[in-house]
C-alpha positions, 0 to 999 in steps of 0.5 A: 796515303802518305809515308812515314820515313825514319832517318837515324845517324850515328853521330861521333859523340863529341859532335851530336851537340854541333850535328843539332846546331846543323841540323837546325839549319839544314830543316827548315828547306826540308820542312819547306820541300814539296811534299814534306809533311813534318819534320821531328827530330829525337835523340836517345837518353842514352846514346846522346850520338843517335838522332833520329828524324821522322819524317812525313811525306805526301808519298816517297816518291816526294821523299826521294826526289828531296833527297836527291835534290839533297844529295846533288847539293852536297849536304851528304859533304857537310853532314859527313864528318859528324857521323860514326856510321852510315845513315839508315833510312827506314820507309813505313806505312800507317796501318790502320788497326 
């Protein structure tokens, strides 16, 4: 069954527009990464800092391999100084009600 994994950043303020510009560089090898479902990205009317990813993946045995894949190739370095507080990743299963 396939995972839904929440990725939210608290960016400084003055940054969140360049974060997306970023961001628009950095997704397309997500989008591509084995296992990667889709990749959709939300910002909150009214902390223009929050920028949410929802994520889908195959299982999160995928999601964790590209995110150690993204960690070994330094992109935590890059994303970095655009933040105000650490990421915080959700993982969620579907339920089917």
């Amino acid at each position: 069954m396939p995972i839904t994994v929440t990725l939210t950043f608290s960016v400084k303020p003055e940054r969140a527009e360049e974060f997306k510009s970023l961001l628009e560089s950095l997704l397309p090898d997500t989008r591509a990464y084995d296992g990667c479902l889709s990749v959709v990205v939300y910002q909150d009317q009214d902390d223009a800092g929050s920028i949410m990813l929802v994520e889908d993946w195959t299982t999160k045995e995928h999601q964790q391999k590209y995110q150690a894949w993204r960690d070994e190739t330094g992109t935590g370095e890059v994303v970095g100084p655009f933040l105000a507080g650490e990421p915080k990743f959700r993982y969620l299963d579907g339920l089917k009600i």
